[in-house]
C-alpha positions as CSV (number, residue, x, y, z in Angstrom):
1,X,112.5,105.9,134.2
2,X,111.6,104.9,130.8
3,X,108.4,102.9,131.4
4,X,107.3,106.8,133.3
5,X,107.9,108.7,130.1
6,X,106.0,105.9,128.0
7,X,103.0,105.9,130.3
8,X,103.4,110.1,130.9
9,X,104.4,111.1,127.6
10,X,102.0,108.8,125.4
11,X,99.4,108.3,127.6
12,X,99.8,104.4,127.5
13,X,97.9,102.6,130.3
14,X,100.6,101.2,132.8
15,X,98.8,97.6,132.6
16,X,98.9,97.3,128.6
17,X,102.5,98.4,128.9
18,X,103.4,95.5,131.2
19,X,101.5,92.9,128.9
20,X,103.4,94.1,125.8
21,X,107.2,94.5,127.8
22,X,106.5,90.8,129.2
23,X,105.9,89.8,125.7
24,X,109.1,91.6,124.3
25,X,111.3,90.4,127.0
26,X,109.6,86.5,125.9
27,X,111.1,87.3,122.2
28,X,114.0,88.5,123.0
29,X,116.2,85.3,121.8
30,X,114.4,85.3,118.8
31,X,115.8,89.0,117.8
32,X,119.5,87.4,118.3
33,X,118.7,85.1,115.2
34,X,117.3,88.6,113.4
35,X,120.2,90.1,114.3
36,X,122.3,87.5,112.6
37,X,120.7,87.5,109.5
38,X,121.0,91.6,109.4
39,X,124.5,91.5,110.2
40,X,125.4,89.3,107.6
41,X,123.3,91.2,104.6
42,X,124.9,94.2,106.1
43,X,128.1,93.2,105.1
44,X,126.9,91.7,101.6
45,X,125.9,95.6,100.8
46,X,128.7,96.7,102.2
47,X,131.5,94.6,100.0
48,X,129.4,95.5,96.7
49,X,129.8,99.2,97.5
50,X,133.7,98.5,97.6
51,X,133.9,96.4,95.0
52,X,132.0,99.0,92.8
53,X,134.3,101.7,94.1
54,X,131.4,103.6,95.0
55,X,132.5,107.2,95.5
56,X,130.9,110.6,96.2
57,X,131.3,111.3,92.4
58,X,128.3,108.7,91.8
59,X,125.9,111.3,94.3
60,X,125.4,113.6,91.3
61,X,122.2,114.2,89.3
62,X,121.7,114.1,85.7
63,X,118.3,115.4,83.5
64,X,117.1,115.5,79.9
65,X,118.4,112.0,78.6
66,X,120.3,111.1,81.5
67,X,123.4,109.9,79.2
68,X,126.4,108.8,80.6
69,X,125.2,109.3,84.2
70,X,128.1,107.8,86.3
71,X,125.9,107.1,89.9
72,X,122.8,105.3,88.0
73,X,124.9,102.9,86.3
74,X,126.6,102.5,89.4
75,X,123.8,101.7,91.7
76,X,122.8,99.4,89.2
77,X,126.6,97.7,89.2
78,X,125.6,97.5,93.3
79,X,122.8,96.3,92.9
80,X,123.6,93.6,90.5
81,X,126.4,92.5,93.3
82,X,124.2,92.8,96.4
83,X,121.4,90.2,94.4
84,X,124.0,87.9,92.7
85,X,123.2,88.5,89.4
86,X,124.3,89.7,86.0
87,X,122.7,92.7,85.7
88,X,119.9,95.5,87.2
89,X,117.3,97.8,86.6
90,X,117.4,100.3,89.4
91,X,115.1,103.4,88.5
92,X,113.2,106.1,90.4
93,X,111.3,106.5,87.0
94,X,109.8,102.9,88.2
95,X,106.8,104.1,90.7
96,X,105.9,101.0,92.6
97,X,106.3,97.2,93.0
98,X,103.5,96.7,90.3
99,X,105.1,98.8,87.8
100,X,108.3,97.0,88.2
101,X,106.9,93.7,87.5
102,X,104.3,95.2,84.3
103,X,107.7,96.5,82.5
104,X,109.2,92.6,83.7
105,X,106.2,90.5,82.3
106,X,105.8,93.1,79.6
107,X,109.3,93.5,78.1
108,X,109.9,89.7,78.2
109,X,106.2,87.9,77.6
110,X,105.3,88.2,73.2
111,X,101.6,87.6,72.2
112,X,100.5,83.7,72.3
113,X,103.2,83.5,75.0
114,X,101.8,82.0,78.3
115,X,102.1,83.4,82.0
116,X,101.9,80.8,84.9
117,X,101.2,82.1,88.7
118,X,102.3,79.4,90.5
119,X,101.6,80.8,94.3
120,X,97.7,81.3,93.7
121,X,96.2,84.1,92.6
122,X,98.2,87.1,92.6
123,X,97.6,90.7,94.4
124,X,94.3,92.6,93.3
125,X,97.0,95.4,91.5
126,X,98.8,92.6,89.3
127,X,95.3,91.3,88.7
128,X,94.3,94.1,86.6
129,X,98.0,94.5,84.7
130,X,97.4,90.6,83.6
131,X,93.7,91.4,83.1
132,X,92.8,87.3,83.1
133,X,89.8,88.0,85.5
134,X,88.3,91.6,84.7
135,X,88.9,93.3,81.6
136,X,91.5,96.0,82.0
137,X,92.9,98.4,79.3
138,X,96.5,97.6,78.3
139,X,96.3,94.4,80.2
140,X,98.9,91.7,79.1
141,X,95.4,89.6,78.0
142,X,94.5,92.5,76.0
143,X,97.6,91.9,74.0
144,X,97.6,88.1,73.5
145,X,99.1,86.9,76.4
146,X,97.8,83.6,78.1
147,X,97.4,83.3,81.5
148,X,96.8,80.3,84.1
149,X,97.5,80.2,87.5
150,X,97.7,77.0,90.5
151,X,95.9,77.8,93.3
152,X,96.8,77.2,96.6
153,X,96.1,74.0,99.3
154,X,93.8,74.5,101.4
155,X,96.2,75.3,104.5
156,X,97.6,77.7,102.1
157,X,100.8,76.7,101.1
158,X,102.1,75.5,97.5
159,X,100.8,73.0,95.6
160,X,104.1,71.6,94.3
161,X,102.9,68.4,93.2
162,X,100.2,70.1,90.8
163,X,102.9,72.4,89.3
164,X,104.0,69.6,86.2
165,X,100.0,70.1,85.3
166,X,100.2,73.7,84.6
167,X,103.2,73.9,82.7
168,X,102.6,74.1,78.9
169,X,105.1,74.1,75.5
170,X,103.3,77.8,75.8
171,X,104.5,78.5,79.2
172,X,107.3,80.9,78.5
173,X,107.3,82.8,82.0
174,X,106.2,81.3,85.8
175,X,105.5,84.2,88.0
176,X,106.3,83.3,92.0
177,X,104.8,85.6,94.8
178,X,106.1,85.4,97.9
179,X,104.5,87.5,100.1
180,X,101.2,86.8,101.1
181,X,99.3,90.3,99.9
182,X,95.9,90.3,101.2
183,X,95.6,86.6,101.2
184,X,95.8,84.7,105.1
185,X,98.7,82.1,103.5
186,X,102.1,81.3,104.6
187,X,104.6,84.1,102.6
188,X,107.2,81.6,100.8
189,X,110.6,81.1,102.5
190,X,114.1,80.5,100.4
191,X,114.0,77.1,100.5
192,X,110.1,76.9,98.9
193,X,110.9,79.4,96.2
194,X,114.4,77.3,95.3
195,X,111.4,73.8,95.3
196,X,109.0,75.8,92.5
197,X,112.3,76.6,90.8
198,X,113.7,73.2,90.5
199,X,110.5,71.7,89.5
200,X,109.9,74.7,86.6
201,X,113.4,73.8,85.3
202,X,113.3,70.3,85.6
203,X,110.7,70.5,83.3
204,X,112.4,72.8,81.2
205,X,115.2,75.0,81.8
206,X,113.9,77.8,78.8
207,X,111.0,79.1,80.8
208,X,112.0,82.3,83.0
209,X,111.1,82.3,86.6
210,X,110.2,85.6,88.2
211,X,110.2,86.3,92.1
212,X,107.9,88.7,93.5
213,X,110.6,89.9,95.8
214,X,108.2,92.8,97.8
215,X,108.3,92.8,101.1
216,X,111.2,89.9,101.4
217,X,114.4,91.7,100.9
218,X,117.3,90.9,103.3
219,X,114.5,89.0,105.6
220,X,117.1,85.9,104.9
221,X,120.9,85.8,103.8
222,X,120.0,84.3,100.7
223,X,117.8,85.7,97.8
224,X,115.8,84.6,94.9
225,X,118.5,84.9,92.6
226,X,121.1,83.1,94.7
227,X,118.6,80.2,94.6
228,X,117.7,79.9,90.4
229,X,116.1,83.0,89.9
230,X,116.0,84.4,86.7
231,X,114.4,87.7,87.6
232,X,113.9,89.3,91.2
233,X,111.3,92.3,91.2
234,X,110.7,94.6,94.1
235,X,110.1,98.3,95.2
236,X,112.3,100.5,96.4
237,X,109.8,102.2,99.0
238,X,109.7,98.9,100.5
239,X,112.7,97.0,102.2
240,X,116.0,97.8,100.1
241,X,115.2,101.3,100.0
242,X,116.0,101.7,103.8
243,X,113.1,103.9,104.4
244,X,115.3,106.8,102.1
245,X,114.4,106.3,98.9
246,X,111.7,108.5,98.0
247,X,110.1,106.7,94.9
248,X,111.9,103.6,92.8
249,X,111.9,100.1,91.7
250,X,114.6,97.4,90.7
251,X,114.6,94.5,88.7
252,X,117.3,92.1,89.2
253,X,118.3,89.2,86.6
254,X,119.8,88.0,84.0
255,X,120.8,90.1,81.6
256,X,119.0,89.5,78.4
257,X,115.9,89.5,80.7
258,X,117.0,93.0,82.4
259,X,117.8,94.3,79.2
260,X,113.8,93.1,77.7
261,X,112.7,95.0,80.9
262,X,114.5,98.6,80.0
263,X,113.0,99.0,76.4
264,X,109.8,98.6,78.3
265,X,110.5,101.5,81.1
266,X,112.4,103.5,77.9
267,X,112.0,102.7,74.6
268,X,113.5,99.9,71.7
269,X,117.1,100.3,71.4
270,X,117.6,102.3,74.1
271,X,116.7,100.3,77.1
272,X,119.3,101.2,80.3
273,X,121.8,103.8,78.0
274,X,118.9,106.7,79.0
275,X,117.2,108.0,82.1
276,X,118.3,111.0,84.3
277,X,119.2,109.8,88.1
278,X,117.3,113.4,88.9
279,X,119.4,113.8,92.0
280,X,118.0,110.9,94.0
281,X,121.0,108.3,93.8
282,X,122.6,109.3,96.9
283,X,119.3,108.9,98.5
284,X,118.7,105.2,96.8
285,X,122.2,103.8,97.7
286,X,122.1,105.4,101.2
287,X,118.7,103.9,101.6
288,X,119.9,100.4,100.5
289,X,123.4,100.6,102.7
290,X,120.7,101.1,105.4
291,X,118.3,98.7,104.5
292,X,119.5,95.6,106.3
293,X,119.4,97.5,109.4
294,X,116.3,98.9,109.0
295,X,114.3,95.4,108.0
296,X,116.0,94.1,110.8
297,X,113.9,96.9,112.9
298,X,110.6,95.6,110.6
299,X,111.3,91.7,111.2
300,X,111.9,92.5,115.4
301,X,108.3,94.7,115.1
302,X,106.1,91.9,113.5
303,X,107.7,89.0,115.7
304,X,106.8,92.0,118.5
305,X,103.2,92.0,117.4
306,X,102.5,88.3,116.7
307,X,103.7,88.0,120.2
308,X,101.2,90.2,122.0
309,X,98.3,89.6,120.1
310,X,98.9,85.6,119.8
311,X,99.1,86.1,123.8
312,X,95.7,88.0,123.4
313,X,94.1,85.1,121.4
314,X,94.1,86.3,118.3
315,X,94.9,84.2,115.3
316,X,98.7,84.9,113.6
317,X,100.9,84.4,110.6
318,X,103.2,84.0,110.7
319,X,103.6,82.5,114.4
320,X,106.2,83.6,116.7
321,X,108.0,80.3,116.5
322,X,107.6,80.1,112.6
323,X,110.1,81.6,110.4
324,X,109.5,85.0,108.7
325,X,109.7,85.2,105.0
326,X,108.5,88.7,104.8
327,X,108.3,91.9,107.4
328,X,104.7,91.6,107.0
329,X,102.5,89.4,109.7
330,X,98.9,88.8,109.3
331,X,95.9,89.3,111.9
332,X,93.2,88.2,112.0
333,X,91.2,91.1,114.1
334,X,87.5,89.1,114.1
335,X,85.7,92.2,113.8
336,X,85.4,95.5,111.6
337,X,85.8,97.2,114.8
338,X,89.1,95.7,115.9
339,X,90.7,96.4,112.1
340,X,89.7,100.3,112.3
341,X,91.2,100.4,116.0
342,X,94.3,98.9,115.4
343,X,95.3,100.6,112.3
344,X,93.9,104.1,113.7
345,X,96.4,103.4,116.8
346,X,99.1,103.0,114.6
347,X,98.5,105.7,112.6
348,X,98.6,107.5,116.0
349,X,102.1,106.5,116.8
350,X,103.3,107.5,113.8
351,X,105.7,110.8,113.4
352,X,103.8,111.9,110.4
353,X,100.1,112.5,110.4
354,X,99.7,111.1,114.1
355,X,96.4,113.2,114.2
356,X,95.3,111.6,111.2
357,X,92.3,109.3,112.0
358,X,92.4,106.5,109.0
359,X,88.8,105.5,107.7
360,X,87.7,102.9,105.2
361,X,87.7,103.9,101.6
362,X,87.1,102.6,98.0
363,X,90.6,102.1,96.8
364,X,91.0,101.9,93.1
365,X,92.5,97.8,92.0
366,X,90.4,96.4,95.0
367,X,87.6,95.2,95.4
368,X,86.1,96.4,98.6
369,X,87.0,98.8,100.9
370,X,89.9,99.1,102.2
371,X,91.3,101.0,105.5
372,X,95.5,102.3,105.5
373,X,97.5,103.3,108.5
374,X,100.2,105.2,106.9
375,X,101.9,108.1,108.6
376,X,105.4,108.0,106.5
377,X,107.8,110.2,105.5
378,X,107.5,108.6,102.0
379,X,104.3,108.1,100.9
380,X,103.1,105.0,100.6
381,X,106.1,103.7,101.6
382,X,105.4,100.0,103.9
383,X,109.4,99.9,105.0
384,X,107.7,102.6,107.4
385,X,105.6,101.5,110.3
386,X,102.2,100.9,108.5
387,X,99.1,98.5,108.5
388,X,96.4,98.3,106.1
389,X,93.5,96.0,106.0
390,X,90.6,94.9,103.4
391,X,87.1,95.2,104.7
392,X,85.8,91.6,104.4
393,X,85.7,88.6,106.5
394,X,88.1,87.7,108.5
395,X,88.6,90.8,108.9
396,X,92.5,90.6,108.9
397,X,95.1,93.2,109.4
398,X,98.6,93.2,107.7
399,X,101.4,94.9,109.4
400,X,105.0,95.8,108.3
401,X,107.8,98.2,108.7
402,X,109.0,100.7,111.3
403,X,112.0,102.5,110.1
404,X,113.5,101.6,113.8
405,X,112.6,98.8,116.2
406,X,111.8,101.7,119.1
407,X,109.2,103.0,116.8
408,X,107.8,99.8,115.9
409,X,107.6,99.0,119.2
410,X,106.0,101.9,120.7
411,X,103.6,101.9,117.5
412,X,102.4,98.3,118.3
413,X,102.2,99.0,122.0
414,X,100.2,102.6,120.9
415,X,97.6,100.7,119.0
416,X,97.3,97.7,121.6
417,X,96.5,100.6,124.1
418,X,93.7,102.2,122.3
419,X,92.1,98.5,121.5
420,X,92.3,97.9,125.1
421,X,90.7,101.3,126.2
422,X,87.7,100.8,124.0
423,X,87.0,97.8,125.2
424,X,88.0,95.8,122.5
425,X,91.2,93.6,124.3
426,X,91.2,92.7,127.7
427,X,94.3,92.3,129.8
């Protein structure tokens, strides 16, 4: 029996085990809508990997310049399909999310220009590359870029009738974020990314908007791009890397934009012609034929959570009855105590570094300390099963990922189990 080797096998109290199957087997009409939603993105990958004629001849590797590599340009045709757009920036020479969006504000933001957040603040990382609230070297500030942002309402969600007020004749790019980073607020669904767009535009139709699109791939049929985008920025150790992609970004856009972008990663003049693929494209267009699948598993494990631990009394977001914009959901975990607990049990059901034992730390970019679960194959990658927490008041947790549902599941139910047998839960 199953439920035997889970209780034999991983030591999981029988009574916890119960608590969190009774709360699966309460979810399990919302993983039919998932499942809709990842069927169709599975087939939107698929039909831009025909229509490409994607062959085995794109899987080789170029170095040195990278001219003429056949599979980079490819992925990037794919890529271009998958988001709706005109053109793409798929590198592995991209490291991270925050890179991505420094060579996208960078390559298209001149000095005296003016940057508009329009979601809040953004994440402590970006907050250093736009350098508007400490001084940081190379920040876009340092080089004569003007910044503003709109802050939130107090429930958290977009102030859209404040946007007209900080939109300037300077305003040449509006940033959206649409996950929540560390911040308890609502992550920003389809239809409120397409509102801020129509507004921006309305107003007038030469300022670029630019999604934050990390964490939020194929969590809905439709992207930013299919809604008015004119850039979509993301990582590709997050969701469209499909847990294979071992380092990467993309930007997505319009061309002229996408092309701005390039000289930043390369250099003037040279923009997308250069940069060896270095033997990973197999690995990023695998990863991203795989991707829907596997967010589908990352969407079923934070509904999966939200479930037990709203059941448990602990404050949620998203709710299980409210949609899910992102793969990520938000805790709130009360105590310093409960944070270190959970995210030291799901380092423990992790198949990497499950005899890790995750402490707080001083991360560099933050501004306390900050505790990560992350037992991945990749590292750092959050399309893997992974939770990380600052640690302030209210003490919340943020979740995401699992490369399969199964794992996600017996991850959550892992750290549930060693909350419960230090006393922290009761059930």
């Amino acid at each position: 029996m199953l439920k035997d080797y889970i209780t034999r096998e991983f030591g999981i109290d029988g009574k916890v085990l119960d608590f969190c199957l009774k709360a699966e087997e309460d979810i399990k009409e919302r993983f039919g809508d998932i499942d809709i939603i990842s069927e169709q993105n599975q087939y939107k990958v698929l039909r831009a990997m025909q229509k490409n004629n994607l062959s085995d001849s794109a899987f080789g590797g170029t170095t040195g310049y990278g001219y003429n590599d056949i599979g980079r340009d490819k992925l990037e045709d794919i890529y271009a399909d998958v988001f709706n757009t005109e053109s793409a920036l798929v590198r592995a020479q991209i490291i991270s999310g925050t890179h991505a969006l420094t060579l996208a504000l960078s390559g298209n933001l001149r000095y005296g220009d003016e940057l508009v957040s329009i979601a809040g603040a953004p994440y402590d990382t970006l907050e250093g590359v736009i350098g508007a609230k400490r001084k940081v070297k190379g920040s876009l500030t340092e080089y004569g870029i003007l910044y503003k942002e709109l802050p939130l309402l107090e429930d958290g969600t977009v102030d859209y009738e404040g946007i007209p007020s900080v939109i300037s004749k300077k305003t040449r790019l509006v940033t959206i974020q649409r996950s929540k980073g560390y911040e308890y607020r609502p992550s920003l669904t389809i239809d409120a990314v397409k509102k801020i767009i129509d507004i921006v535009k309305n107003i007038s139709s030469d300022i670029i908007c630019m999604v934050d699109n990390c964490y939020c791939e194929f969590a809905d049929v439709l992207e930013p791009t299919d809604v008015g985008a004119d850039m979509a920025v993301g990582s590709l150790i997050k969701n469209p890397g499909g847990g294979l992609a071992p380092v990467g970004g993309y930007i997505v856009g319009k061309k002229e934009y996408v092309e701005n972008a390039a000289y930043r990663l390369t250099a003037p003049g040279m923009g997308k012609e250069v940069g060896p693929s270095l033997g990973v494209t197999s690995s990023l267009l695998q990863g991203l034929f795989l991707a829907p699948n596997v967010v589908n598993a990352g969407l079923k494990t934070a509904l999966f959570a939200a479930a037990i631990f709203e059941r448990l009394g602990f404050e949620c977001m998203p709710k299980v009855n409210e949609p899910r914009p992102d793969i990520v959901e938000a805790i709130q975990m009360k105590t310093p105590e409960n944070v270190i607990t959970f995210c030291q049990g799901i380092q423990s059901g992790a198949a990497v570094d499950s005899y890790v034992k995750p402490e707080p730390w001083d991360m560099p970019g933050y501004d306390c300390q900050v505790i990560m679960a992350a037992g991945a194959f990749v590292q750092g990658s959050s399309i893997e099963l992974s939770a990380d927490a600052p640690m302030k008041e209210p003490y919340t947790v943020y979740m995401q990922g699992g490369l399969t549902w199964f794992h996600g599941k017996i991850g959550v139910i892992t750290a549930v189990d060693k909350m419960y047998k230090a006393g922290l839960i009761n059930i």
